[in-house]
C-alpha positions as CSV (number, residue, x, y, z in Angstrom):
1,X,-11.9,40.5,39.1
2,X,-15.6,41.2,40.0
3,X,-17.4,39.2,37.0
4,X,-20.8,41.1,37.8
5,X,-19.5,44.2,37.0
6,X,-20.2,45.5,33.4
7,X,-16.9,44.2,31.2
8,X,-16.0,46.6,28.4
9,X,-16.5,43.5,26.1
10,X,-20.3,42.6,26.9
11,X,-21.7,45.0,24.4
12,X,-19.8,43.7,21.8
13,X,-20.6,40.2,22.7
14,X,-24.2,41.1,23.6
15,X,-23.7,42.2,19.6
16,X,-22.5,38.8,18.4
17,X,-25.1,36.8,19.8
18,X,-27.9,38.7,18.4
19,X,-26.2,38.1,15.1
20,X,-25.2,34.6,15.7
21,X,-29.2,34.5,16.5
22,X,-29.9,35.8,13.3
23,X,-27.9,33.4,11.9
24,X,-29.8,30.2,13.6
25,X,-32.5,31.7,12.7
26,X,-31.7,31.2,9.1
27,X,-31.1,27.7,9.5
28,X,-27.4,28.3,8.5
29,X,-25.1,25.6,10.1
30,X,-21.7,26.7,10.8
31,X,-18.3,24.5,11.0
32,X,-15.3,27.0,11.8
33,X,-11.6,25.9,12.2
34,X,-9.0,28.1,13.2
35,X,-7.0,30.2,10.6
36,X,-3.3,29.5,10.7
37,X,-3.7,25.7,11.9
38,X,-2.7,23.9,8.7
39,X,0.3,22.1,8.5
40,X,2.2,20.1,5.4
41,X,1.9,16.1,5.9
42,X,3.2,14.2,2.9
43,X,1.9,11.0,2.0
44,X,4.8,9.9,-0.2
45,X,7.3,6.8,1.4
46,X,10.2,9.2,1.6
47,X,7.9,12.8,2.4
48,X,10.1,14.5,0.6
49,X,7.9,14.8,-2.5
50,X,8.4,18.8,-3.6
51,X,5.7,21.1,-4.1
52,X,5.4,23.5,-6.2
53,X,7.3,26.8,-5.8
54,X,3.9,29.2,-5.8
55,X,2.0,26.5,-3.9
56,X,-0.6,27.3,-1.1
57,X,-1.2,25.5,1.9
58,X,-4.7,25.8,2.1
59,X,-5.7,26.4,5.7
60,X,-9.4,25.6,6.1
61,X,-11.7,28.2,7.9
62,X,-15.2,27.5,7.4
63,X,-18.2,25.2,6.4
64,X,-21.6,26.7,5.9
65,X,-24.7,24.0,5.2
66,X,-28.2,26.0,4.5
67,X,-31.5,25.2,2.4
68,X,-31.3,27.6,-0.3
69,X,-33.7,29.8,-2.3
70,X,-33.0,31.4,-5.6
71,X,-34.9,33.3,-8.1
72,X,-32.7,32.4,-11.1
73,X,-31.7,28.8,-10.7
74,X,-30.8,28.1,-13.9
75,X,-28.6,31.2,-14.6
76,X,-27.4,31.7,-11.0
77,X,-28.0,29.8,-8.9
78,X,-25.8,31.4,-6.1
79,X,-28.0,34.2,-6.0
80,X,-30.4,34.0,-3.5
81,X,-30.9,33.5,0.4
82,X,-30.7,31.0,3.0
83,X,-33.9,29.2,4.1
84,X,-35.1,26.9,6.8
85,X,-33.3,23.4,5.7
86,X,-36.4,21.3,6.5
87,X,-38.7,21.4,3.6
88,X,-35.9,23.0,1.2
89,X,-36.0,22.1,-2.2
90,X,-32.2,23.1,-2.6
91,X,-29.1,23.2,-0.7
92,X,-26.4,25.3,-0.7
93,X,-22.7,24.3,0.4
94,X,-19.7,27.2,1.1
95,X,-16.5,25.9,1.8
96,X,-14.4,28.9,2.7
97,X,-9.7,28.8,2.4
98,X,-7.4,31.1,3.7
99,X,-5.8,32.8,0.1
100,X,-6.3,31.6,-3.0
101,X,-7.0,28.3,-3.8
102,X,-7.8,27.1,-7.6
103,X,-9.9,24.3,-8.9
104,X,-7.9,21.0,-9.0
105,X,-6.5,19.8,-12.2
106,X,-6.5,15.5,-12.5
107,X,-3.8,13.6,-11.1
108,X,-3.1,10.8,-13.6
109,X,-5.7,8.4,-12.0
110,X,-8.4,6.7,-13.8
111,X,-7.8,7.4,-17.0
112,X,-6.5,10.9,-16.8
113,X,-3.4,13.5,-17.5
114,X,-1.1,14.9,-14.8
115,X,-2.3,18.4,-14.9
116,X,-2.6,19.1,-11.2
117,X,-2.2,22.9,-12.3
118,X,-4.4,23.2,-15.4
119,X,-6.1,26.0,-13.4
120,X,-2.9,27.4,-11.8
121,X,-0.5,26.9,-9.2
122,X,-2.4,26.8,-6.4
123,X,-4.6,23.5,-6.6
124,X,-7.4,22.5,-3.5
125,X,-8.0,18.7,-2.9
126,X,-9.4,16.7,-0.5
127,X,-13.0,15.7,0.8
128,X,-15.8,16.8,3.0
129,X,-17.9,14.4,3.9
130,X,-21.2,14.7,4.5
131,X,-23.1,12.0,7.6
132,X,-27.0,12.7,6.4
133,X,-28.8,10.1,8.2
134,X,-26.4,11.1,11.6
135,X,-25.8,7.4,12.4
136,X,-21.7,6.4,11.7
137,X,-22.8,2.6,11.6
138,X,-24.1,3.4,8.2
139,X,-21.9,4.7,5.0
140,X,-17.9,5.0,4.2
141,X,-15.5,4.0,1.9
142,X,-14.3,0.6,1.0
143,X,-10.6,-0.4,0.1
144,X,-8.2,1.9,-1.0
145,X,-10.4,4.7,-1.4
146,X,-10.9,4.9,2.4
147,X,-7.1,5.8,2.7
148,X,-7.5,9.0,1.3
149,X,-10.1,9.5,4.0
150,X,-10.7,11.5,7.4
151,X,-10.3,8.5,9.5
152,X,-7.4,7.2,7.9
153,X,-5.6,10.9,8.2
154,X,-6.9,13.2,10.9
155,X,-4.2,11.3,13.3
156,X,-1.2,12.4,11.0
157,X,-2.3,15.8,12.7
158,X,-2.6,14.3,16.6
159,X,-6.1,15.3,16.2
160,X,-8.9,13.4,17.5
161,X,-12.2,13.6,16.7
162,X,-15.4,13.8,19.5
163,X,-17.3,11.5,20.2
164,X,-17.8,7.2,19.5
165,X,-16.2,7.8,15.8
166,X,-12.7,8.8,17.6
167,X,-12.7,4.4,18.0
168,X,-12.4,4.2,13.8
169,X,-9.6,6.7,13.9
170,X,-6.1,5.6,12.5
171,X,-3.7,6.1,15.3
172,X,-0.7,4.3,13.2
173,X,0.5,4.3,9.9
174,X,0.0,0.5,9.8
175,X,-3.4,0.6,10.8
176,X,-4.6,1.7,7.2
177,X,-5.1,-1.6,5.6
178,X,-7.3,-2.9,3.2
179,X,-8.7,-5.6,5.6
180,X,-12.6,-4.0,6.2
181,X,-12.4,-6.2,9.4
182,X,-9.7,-5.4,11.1
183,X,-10.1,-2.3,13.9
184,X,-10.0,0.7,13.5
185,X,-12.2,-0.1,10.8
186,X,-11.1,3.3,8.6
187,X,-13.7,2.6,6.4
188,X,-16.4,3.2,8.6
189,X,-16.9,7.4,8.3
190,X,-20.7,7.4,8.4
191,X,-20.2,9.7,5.5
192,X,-23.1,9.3,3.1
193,X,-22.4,12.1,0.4
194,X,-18.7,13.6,-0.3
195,X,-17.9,17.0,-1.7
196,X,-14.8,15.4,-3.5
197,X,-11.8,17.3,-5.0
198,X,-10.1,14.4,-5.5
199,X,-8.4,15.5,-9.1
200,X,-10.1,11.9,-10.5
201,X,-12.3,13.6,-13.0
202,X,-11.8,15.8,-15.8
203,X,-12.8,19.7,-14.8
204,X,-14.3,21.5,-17.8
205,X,-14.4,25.3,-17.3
206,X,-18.1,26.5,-17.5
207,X,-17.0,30.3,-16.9
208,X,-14.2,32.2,-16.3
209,X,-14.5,35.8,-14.6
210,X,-11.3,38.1,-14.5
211,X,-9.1,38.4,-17.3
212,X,-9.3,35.3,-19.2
213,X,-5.6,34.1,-18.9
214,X,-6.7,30.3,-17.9
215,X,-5.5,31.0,-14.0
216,X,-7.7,31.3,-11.2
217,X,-6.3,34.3,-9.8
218,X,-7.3,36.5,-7.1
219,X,-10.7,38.3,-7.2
220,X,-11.6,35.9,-9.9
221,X,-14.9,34.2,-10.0
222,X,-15.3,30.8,-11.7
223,X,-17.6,27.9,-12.6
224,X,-16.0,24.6,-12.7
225,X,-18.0,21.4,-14.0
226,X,-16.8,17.9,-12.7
227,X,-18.3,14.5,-10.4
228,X,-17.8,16.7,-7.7
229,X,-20.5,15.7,-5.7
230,X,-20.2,12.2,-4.7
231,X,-22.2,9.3,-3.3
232,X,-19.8,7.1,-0.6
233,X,-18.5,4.6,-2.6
234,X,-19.5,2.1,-0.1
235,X,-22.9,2.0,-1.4
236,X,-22.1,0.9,-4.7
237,X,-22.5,-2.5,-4.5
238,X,-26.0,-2.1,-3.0
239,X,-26.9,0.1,-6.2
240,X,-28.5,-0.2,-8.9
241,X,-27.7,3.5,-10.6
242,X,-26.4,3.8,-13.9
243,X,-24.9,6.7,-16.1
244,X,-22.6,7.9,-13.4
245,X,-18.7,7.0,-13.8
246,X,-19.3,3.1,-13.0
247,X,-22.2,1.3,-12.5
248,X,-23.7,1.8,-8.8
249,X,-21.5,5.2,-8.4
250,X,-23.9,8.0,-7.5
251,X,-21.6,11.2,-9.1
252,X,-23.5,13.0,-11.5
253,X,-22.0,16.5,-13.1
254,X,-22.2,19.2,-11.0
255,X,-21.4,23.1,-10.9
256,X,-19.0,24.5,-8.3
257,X,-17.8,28.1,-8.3
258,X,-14.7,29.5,-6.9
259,X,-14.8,33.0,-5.6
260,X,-11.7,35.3,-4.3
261,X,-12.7,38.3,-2.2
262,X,-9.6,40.4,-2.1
263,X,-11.1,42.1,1.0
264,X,-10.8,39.6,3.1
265,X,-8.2,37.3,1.1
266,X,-10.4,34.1,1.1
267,X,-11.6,31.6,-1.3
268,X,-14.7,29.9,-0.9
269,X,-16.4,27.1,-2.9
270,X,-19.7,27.2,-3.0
271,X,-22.5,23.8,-4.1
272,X,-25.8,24.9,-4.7
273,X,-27.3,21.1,-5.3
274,X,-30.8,19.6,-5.0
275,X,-32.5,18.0,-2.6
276,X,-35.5,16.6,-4.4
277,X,-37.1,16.5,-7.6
278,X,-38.2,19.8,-7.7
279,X,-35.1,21.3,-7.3
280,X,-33.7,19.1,-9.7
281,X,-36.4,20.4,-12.1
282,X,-35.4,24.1,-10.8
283,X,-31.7,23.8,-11.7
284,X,-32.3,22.9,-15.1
285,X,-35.6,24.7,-15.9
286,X,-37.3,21.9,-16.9
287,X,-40.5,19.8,-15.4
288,X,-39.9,17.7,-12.8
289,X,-38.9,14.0,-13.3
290,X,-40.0,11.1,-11.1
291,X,-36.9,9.3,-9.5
292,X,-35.5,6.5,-11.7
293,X,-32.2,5.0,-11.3
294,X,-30.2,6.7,-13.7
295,X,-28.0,9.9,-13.8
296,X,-27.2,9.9,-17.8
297,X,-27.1,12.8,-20.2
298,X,-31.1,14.4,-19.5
299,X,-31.7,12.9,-16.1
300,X,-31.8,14.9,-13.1
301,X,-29.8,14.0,-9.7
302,X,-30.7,14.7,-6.7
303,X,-29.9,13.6,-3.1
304,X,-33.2,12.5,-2.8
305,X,-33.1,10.4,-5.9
306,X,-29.5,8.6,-4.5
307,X,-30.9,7.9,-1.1
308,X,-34.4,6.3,-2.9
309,X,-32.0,3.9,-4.6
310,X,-29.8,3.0,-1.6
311,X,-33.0,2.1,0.2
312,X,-34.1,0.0,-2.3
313,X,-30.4,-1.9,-2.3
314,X,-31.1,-2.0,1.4
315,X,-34.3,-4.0,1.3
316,X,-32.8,-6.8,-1.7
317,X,-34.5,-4.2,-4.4
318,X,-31.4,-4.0,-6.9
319,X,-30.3,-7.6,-7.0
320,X,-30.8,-9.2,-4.0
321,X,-29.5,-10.0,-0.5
322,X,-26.5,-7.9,0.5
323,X,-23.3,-9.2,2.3
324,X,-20.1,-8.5,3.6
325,X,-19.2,-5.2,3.8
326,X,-21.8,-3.6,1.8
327,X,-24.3,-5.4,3.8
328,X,-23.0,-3.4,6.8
329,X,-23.1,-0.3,5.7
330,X,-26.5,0.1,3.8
331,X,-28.6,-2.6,5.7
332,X,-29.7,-0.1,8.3
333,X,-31.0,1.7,5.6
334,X,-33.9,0.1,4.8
335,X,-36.2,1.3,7.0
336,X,-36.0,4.7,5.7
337,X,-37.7,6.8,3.4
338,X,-36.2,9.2,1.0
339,X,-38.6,11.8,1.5
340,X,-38.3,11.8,4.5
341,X,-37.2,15.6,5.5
342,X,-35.2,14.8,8.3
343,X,-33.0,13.3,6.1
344,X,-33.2,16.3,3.1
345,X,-32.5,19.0,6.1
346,X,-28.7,20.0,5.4
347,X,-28.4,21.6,8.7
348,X,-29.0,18.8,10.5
349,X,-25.6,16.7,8.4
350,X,-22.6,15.9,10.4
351,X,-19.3,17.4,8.7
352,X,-15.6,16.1,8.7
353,X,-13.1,17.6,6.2
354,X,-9.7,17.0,4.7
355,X,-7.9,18.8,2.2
356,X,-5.0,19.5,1.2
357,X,-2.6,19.8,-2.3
358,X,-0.5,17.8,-4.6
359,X,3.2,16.7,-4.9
360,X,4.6,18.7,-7.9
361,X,6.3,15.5,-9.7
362,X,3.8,13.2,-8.9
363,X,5.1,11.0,-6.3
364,X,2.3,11.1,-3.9
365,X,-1.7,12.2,-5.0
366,X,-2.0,14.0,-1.7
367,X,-0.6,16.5,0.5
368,X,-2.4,16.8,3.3
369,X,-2.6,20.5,5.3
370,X,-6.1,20.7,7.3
371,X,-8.9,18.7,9.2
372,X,-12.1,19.8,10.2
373,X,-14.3,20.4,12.3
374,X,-14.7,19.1,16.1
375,X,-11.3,17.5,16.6
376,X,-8.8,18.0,18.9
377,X,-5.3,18.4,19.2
378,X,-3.0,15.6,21.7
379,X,-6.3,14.3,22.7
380,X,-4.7,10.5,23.4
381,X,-7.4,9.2,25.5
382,X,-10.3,10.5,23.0
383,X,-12.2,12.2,25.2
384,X,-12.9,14.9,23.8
385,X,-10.1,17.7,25.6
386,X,-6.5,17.6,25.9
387,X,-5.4,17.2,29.5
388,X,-2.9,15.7,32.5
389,X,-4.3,12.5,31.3
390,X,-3.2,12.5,27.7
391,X,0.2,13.8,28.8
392,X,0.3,10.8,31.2
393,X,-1.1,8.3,28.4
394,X,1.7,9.6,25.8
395,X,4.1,8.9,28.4
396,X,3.0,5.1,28.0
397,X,3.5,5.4,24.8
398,X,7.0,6.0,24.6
399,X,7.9,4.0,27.6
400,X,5.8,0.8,25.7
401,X,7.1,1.1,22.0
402,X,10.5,2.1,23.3
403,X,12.9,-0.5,21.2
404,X,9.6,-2.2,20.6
405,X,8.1,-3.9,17.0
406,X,7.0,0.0,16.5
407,X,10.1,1.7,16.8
408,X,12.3,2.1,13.5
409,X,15.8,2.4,15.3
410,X,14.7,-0.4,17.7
411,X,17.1,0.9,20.4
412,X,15.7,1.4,23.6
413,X,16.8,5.7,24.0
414,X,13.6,7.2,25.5
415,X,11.8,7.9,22.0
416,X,10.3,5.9,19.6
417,X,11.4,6.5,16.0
418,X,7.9,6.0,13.3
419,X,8.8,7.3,10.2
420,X,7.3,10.1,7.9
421,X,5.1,10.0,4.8
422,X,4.1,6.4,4.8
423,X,5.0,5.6,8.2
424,X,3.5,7.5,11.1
425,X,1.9,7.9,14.2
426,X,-0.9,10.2,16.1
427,X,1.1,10.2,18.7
428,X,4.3,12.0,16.8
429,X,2.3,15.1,17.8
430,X,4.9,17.9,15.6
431,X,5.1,15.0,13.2
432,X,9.1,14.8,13.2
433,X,9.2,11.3,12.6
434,X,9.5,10.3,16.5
435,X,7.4,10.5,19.6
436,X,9.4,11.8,22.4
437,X,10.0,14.5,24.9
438,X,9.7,17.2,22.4
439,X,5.5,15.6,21.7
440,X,5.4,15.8,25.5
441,X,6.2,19.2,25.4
442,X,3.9,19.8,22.7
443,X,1.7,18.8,24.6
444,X,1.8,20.2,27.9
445,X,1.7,23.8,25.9
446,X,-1.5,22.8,24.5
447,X,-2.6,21.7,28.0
448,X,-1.7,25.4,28.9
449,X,-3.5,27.5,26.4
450,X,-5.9,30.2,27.8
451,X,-9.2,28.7,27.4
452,X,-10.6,32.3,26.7
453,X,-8.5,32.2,23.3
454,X,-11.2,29.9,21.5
455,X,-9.9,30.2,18.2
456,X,-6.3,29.8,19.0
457,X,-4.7,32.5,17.6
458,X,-2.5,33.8,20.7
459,X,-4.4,36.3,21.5
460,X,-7.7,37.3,24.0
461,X,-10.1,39.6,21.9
462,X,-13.9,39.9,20.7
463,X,-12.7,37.5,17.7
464,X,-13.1,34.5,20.3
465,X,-16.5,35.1,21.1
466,X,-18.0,34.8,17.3
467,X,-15.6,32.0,16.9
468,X,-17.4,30.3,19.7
469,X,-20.9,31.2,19.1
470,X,-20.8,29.5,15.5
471,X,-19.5,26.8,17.2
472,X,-22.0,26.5,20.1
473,X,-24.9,27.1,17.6
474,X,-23.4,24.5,15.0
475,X,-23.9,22.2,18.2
476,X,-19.8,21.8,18.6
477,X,-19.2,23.6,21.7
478,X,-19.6,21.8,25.1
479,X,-17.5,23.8,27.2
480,X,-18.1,22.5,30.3
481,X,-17.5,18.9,29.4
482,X,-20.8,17.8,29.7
483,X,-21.6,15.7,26.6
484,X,-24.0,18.5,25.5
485,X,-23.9,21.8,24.5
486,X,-26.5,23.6,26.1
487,X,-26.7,27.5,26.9
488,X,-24.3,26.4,30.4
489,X,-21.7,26.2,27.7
490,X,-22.3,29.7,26.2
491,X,-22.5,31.2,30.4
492,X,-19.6,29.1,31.3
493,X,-17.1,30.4,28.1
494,X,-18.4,34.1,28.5
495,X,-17.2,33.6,32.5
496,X,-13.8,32.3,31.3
497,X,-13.4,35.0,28.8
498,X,-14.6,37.9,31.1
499,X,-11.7,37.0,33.2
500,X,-9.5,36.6,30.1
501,X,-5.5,35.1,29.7
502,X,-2.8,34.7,32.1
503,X,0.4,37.3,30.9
């Protein structure tokens, strides 16, 4: 094909980039993932905990991070516009599911009911997690709570994450301990702040649109009420905040709204939050309050306000010295400043997600079903693309493990048996329970996709151009395997997709 000729697809992309532009231009930061990816992995011993029988799988498709601006804060906040995340007194959040997904109900934990499906049959759970100060040496989640984590589950997907965190990934079942020492070190996400469905808290129903029947359905609007907006608990032994669940916890009550558009059959939550003081005093409609180090009935939150405090546990402020494991997560923080507005700019955050649903009797908190949002599938070796060298690398894998400590059978027969549910492997790539020649397979047809088909979905069309400009403007789309992504990336995809797919 002669690529300087005019392609009937260039006004259409020529289209797209002027919108994706306009999008920048907003200061909206945009995390896809690609629709149809998600995929059932139990966490119960046996993984065969049922769901229930009207049960989605929800399938991840988009994050959206943005400063926000709203002319009715206290009555709706949603309504308003995106503005430039530096200098932004408020944030806004979407988080945007294939179907309908509900509000989760609690899951017996801490106190509360089994009601995963107080709000119907279709319950969301899982975490996004939020890096604000964009170093991973500072933030996480200590002991059991890390296990519920991305590090601790993006492998049960053969996913693999870009970039120095992929060394923290869990790349066997055994490797998620409670030992903060021991590599891969799980516990050290980099995640400062969580959007946390975690079904932990009680949910109280602020408003119901639709027809009042006590299920999210679809086309229905709600406001939900929770600790859904959480602090990493790694900081709470550096704290000295009060008022929250336990002392040190940063999780104040906060709005989230679930909307169904029947157009397009998604679900998306949406976080409008603030960032300072003044938009703490916005949201409630009430004079601003100087930052103290409580989040009681009256107080406002902010993420200002939690970072303040964490700097001040940093320095020996809320009780002294800090050691162990708390030590090295916060410590780094003490030379920062909470106003500062790097730091407050939500654009600039790094984003990993997991969610997932529930088992129906109980047996398991979590299903997992989807990861997001720069990770990538049979990439063994962690660099960042799946190729020859990861097919040659799981090779090793079989060959080494074969009848080895690893393998459940312990029968040398060219596969290596590693369980389900609570015994796993990255490397069991269509997580049957053993890596062999079917992963290899697997894997060589992922090797194979058409690089034109960015999103993944089989087929060659304008759909992979937006996909890929979100990406390449969210700052997730080095193409040509640079380390960067630079406009090369965006010249070197758009050559690729000119030429299009093999038949």
């Amino acid at each position: 094909m002669n690529r300087t000729r005019l392609h009937p697809g260039c006004a259409v992309a020529a289209a797209l980039v002027a919108a994706a532009r306009t999008l920048a231009s907003d200061s909206v930061a945009v995390y896809s993932d690609p629709a149809g990816d998600a995929a059932i992995r139990r966490t119960d011993a046996q993984s065969n905990c049922p769901l229930d029988a009207n049960a989605a799988i929800p399938d991840l498709l988009e994050a959206r991070l943005m400063g926000w601006e709203t002319p009715t804060p206290v009555t709706n906040p949603y309504n308003g516009t995106p503005r430039q995340g530096r200098g932004a007194n408020l944030f806004r959040l979407d988080v945007t599911f294939d179907g309908v997904v509900n509000p989760p109900g609690t899951l017996g934990v801490g106190g509360t009911a089994f009601d995963p499906f107080a709000f119907g049959p279709r319950p969301v759970y899982g975490f996004l997690e939020l890096d604000m100060d964009r170093n991973r040496d500072t933030g996480g989640e200590l002991g059991g709570s890390a296990h519920s984590r991305y590090l601790a589950n993006v492998g049960r997907f053969g996913r693999m994450p870009e970039g120095s965190i992929s060394l923290r990934v869990a790349r066997w079942s055994d490797e998620v301990d409670l030992d903060f020492a021991t590599a891969p070190q799980i516990e050290r996400s980099g995640a400062d702040w969580a959007l946390t469905l975690c079904g932990c808290n009680t949910v109280t129903v602020v408003s119901e649109g639709g027809n009042g029947n006590g299920v999210f359905e679809a086309g229905e609007t709600w406001t939900v009420r929770s600790r859904f907006f959480k602090r990493s608990g790694g900081y709470q032994g550096a704290s000295g905040m009060f008022g929250g669940s336990a002392p040190g916890l940063y999780d104040p009550l906060v709005n989230l709204r679930f909307s169904h558009d029947t157009q397009t059959n998604r679900t998306t939550i949406s976080l409008v939050w603030a960032l300072n003081a003044a938009g703490a005093a916005a949201l409630t409609g009430q004079a601003a309050q100087p930052y103290d180090q409580s989040i009681g009935p009256g107080n406002h939150a902010s993420v200002a306000e939690g970072l303040r405090d964490l700097i001040i546990g940093a320095q020996g402020g809320n009780g002294g010295a800090l050691t162990g494991p708390v030590h090295t997560l916060t410590s780094q923080w003490a030379d920062q400043s909470h106003t500062d507005e790097q730091l407050l700019d939500p654009t600039r955050w790094r984003v990993t997600a997991l969610f997932g649903t529930t088992c129906a009797d109980g047996a398991a908190l979590y299903v997992w079903t989807d990861t997001g949002f720069e990770d990538t599938f049979g990439d063994c070796d962690a660099d960042g693309e799946a190729g020859p060298a990861d097919y040659a690398l799981l090779e090793g894998i079989i060959d080494s493990n074969d009848g080895g400590p690893r393998d459940l059978d312990g029968v040398v027969n060219g596969r290596v048996q590693v369980g389900l549910g609570g015994s796993w492997s990255f490397y069991d790539l269509n997580a049957d329970g053993y890596i062999d020649e079917e992963d290899l397979e697997l894997l060589l047809e992922s090797i194979a996709e058409c690089p034109a088909d960015w999103n993944r979905d089989g087929q060659h069309n304008t759909l992979d151009i937006f996909s890929f400009l979100n990406a390449w403007f969210a700052g997730a789309a080095d193409f040509d395997g640079d380390g960067f992504t630079t406009p090369n990336d965006l010249f070197a995809f758009l050559s690729v997709w000119f030429v299009g797919c093999p038949p």
